[in-house]
C-alpha positions as CSV (number, residue, x, y, z in Angstrom):
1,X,129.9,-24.9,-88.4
2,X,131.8,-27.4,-86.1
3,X,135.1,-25.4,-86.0
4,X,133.0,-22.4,-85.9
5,X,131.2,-24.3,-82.4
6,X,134.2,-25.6,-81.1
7,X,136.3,-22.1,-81.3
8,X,133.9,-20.7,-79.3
9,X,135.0,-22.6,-76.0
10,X,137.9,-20.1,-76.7
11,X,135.5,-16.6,-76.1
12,X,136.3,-14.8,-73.0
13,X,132.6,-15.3,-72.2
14,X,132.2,-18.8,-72.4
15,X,131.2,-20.6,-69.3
16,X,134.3,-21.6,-67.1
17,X,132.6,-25.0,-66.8
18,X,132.8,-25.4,-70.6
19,X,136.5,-24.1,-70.6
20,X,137.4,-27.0,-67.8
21,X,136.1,-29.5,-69.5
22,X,137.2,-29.1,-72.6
23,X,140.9,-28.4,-71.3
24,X,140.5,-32.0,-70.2
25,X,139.5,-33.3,-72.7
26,X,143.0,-31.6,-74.9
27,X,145.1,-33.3,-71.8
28,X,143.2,-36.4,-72.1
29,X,145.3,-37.4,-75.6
30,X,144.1,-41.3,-75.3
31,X,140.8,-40.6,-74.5
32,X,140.4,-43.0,-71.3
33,X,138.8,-40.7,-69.4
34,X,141.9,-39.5,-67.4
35,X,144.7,-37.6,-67.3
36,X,147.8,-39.3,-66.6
37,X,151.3,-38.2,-66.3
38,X,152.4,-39.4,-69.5
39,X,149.7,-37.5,-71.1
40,X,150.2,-34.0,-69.5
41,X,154.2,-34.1,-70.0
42,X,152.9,-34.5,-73.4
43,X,151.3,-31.7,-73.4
44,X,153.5,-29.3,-71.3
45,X,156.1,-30.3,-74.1
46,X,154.4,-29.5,-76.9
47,X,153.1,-26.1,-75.0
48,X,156.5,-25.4,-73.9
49,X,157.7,-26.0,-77.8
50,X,155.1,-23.6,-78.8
51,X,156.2,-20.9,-76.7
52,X,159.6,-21.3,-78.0
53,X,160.3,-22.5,-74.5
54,X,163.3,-24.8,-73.3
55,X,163.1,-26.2,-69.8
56,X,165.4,-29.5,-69.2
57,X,163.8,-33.0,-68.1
58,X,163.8,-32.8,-64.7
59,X,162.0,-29.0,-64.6
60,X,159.4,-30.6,-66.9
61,X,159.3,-33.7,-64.6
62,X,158.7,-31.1,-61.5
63,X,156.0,-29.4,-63.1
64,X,154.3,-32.6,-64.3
65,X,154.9,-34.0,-60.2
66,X,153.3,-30.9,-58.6
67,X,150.6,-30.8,-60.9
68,X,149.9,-34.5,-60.3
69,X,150.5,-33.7,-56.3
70,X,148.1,-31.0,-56.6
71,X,145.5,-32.5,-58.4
72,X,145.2,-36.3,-57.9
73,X,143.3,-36.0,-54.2
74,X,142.8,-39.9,-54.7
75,X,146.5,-40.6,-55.6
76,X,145.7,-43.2,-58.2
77,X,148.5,-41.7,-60.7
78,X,145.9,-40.2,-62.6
79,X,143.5,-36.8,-62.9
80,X,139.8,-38.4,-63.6
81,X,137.6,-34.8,-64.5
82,X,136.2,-33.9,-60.6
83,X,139.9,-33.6,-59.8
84,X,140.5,-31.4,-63.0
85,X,137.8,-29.3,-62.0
86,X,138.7,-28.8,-58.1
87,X,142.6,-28.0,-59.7
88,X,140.9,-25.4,-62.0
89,X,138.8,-24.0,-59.1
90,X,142.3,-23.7,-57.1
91,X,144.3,-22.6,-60.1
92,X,142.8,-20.6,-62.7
93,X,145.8,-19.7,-64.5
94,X,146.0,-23.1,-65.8
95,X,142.9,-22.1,-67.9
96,X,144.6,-18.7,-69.2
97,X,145.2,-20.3,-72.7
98,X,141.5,-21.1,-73.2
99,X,140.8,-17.6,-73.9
100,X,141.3,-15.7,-76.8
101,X,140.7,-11.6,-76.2
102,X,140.5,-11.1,-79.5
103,X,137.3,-13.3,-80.3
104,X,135.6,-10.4,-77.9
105,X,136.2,-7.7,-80.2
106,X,135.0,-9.9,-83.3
107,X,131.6,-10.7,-81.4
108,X,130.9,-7.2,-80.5
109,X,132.0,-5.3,-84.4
């Protein structure tokens, strides 16, 4: 029932709030709350390695500074969730792996 709950953050119609919050909550790897850049070159890494992607340090370091230069309005050196949700709100690509078309067509059969 949980995976069955938690899978469905992944439904094209789930709430855009739910998707945010959840997507912070994957970049959030220690759990304190923020984002920090340690954290989401982590994660652009291990997304990157998924993809079967290979971009050198320094382009992983560029994406991980203009995320951070984007996104941290306080400039504190890390993302607390209101600045997640105002970089979703001005990028929405960055959600475009929370959605899985296919869970559409299992709903509706």
């Amino acid at each position: 029932g949980e995976f069955v709950r938690s899978l469905s953050i992944f439904h094209p119609k789930a709430p855009e709030s739910d998707k945010t919050a959840f997507a912070f909550k994957l970049y959030d790897l220690r759990g304190t709350g923020y984002i920090e850049k340690e954290e989401l070159r982590e994660m652009v890494v291990a997304l990157l390695d998924e993809s079967d992607l290979c971009l050198s340090d320094s382009a992983v370091e560029e994406i991980v500074d203009n995320t951070f230069s984007q996104a941290d309005s306080n400039g504190d050196d890390r993302i607390d969730p209101k600045e997640w949700e105002e970089f979703v709100k001005k990028n929405p690509a960055s959600l475009r792996n929370m959605s899985l078309p296919y869970l559409q067509d299992i709903t509706t059969t």
